[in-house]
N, C-alpha and C positions, 0 to 999 in steps of 0.2 A: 504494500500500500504506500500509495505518494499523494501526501497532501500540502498542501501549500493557503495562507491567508492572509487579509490583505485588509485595512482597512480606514478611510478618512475622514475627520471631520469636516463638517459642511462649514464650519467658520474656525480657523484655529482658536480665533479667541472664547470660544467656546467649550466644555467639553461632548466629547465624541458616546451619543445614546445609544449606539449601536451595540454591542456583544455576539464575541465567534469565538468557536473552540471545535478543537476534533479531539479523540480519545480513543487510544487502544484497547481493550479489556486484555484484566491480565492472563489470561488465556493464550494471549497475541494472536488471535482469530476473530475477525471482523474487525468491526470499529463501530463513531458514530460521528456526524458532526452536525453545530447548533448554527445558526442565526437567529439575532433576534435586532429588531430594530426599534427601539424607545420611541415612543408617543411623545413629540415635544404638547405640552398642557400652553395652550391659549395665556393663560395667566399662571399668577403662582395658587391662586385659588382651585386648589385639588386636594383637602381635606387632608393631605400626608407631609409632613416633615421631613422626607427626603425626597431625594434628586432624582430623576428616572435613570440616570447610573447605577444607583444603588439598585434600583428596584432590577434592570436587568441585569446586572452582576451575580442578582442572588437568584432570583430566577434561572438565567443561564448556566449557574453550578451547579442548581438541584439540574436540570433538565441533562446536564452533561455526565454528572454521576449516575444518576436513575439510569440512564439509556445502557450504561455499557454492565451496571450490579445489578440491574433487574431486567432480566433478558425474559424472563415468564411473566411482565407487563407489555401490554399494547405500547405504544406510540399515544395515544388519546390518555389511557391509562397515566403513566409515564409525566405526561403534560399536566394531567391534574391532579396529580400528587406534588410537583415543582409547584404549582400554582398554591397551593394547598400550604407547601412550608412555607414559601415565600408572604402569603398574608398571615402566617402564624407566627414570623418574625417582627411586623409590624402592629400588628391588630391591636395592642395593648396603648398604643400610641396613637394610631392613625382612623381617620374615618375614613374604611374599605367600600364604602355605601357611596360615595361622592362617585359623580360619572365619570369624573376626568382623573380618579385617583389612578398613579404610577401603572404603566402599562406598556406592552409590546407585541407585536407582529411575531411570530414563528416561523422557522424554515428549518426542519430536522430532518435530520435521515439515520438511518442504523442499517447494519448489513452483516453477516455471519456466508459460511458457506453453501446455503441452499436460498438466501433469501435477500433482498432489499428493501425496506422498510419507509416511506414517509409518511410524512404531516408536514401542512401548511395552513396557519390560520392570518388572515388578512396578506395583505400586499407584499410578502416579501414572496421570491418566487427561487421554487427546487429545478434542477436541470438534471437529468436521466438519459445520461448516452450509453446503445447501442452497443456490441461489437461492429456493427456495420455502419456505426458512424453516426444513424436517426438521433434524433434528441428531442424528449417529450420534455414541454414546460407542464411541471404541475403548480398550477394555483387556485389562489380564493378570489374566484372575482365577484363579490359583494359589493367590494368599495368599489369597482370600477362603473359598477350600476345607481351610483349615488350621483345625479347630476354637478357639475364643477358648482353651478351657482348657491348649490345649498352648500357646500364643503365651504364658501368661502362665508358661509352665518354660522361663529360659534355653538349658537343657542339650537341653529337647526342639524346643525352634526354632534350634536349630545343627545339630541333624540332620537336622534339613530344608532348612538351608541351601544356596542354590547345589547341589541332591543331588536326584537322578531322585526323581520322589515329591511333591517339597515344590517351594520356591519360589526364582526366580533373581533377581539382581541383580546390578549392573555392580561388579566388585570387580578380579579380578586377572588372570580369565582370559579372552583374548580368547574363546576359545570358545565362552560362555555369548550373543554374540550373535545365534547361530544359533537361541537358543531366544526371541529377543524374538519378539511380536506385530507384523506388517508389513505391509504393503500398499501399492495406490497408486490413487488415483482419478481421474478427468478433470477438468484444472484447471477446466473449463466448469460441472464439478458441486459446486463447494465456492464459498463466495465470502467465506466467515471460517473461522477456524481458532483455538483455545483449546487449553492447555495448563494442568493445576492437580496441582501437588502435593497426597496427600490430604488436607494439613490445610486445602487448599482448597474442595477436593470436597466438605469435608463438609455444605456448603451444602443438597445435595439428598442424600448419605445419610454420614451416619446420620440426618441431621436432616427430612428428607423437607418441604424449604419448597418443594419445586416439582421439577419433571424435567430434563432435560438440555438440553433447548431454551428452560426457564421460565432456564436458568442465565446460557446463551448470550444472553439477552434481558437480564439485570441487566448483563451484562461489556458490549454496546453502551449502553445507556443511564446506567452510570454507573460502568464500565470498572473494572477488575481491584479498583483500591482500595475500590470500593462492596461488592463481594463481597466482599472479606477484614473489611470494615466490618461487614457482615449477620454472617458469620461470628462474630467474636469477639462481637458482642451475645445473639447464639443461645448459645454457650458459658457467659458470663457466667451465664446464668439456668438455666444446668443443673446443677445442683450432683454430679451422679453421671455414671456411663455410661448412653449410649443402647444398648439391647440390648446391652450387652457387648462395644461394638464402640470406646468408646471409650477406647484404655489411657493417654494423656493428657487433660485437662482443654483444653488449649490446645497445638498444635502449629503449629510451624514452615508456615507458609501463602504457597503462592506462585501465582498465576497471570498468564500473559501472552494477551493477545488480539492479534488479526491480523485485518485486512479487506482481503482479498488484491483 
């Protein structure tokens, strides 16, 4: 296995929301790897005293232990037990009840000798190549079905939040991992495996420099850092939104690669 990660913030003077890791079991058989990309909160009015680093730091360690010591959990499983310690670490402190409390985007994968395993809940998006090259994008297109004009009314994208209708992400309630995107493949039928927060993604959309497998093809030949490199020069030279899709200039960009 050859994995490689990559990751940058959307403003240096900022810190970076995002969260990636990969993980051997000590087995030395399979693996797993996580994205996750923090929910920047509208204001600081989110019911919790900490930062959404913290919250994906601890979330992302539970999700990256669980995955590779609990091999006789689900993926969905898995998720909502991170979720699960994660608001158990704050609850005594924090209102878990607030919409906008500490949250994140998922992009996981786990893989052993017979099998390949994801989950995807909201916008960050899994890449699953082939031996013969094809490359399926798995994702959660809820948020992509939320018109730009409501995302850009705070008040009208908390109503959709985490809320039958609209769109979920990893926050407080273990429950919401029943609504990820999951699956599992034949490990015989995968032979790399990608993970990109969207400010990754935007490589191929909003940007349309190539398709999902043209992506798959930069992240081997010049591995996660070349793509967040292409990335930020495509940005650079766009001075406005692409179709309206872009409500940052420069966001928090992460991807990890895998050649299982």
């Amino acid at each position: 296995m050859h994995t490689e990660t990559a990751s940058l913030p959307g403003d240096p003077g900022r810190p970076n929301e995002d969260w990636a890791a990969t993980a051997v079991p000590a087995s030395g058989r399979g693996g797993a790897l996580v994205v996750l990309d923090g929910v920047t909160p509208p204001s600081a009015d989110v019911g919790c005293a900490h930062p959404v680093p913290w919250f994906t730091a601890r979330l992302g360690g539970s999700l990256t232990e669980l995955s590779v010591s609990r091999p006789d959990l689900t993926l969905a499983q898995v998720l909502a037990e991170a979720i699960r310690r994660t608001a158990d670490a704050h609850s005594a402190t924090c209102d878990l009840s607030h919409v906008r409390t500490p949250q994140a985007t998922v992009a996981l994968a786990r893989w052993d000798a017979e099998a390949v395993e994801h989950l995807v809940l909201s916008d960050s998006v899994l890449l699953l190549e082939s031996p013969e090259g094809e490359v399926r994008a798995v994702r959660d297109g809820r948020l992509d079905l939320v018109p730009p004009e409501v995302l850009r009314s705070h008040a009208a994208t908390d109503r959709l939040r985490n809320a039958e209708g609209g769109f979920f992400t990893a926050a407080a309630d273990p429950a919401v991992a029943a609504r990820a995107v999951t699956g599992v493949t034949p490990r015989s039928a995968v032979r790399a495996v990608a993970a990109l927060s969207d400010g990754a993604a935007r490589w191929v959309e909003p940007f349309g420099e190539g398709g999902w497998a043209d992506c798959v093809a930069v992240l081997r030949e010049e591995g996660p850092r070349g793509l967040l490199g292409r990335v930020r020069a495509l940005e650079a030279r766009t001075p406005g939104a692409v179709g309206g899709r872009l409500r940052k200039r420069h966001d928090d960009a992460t991807a990890v690669y895998a050649e299982l």
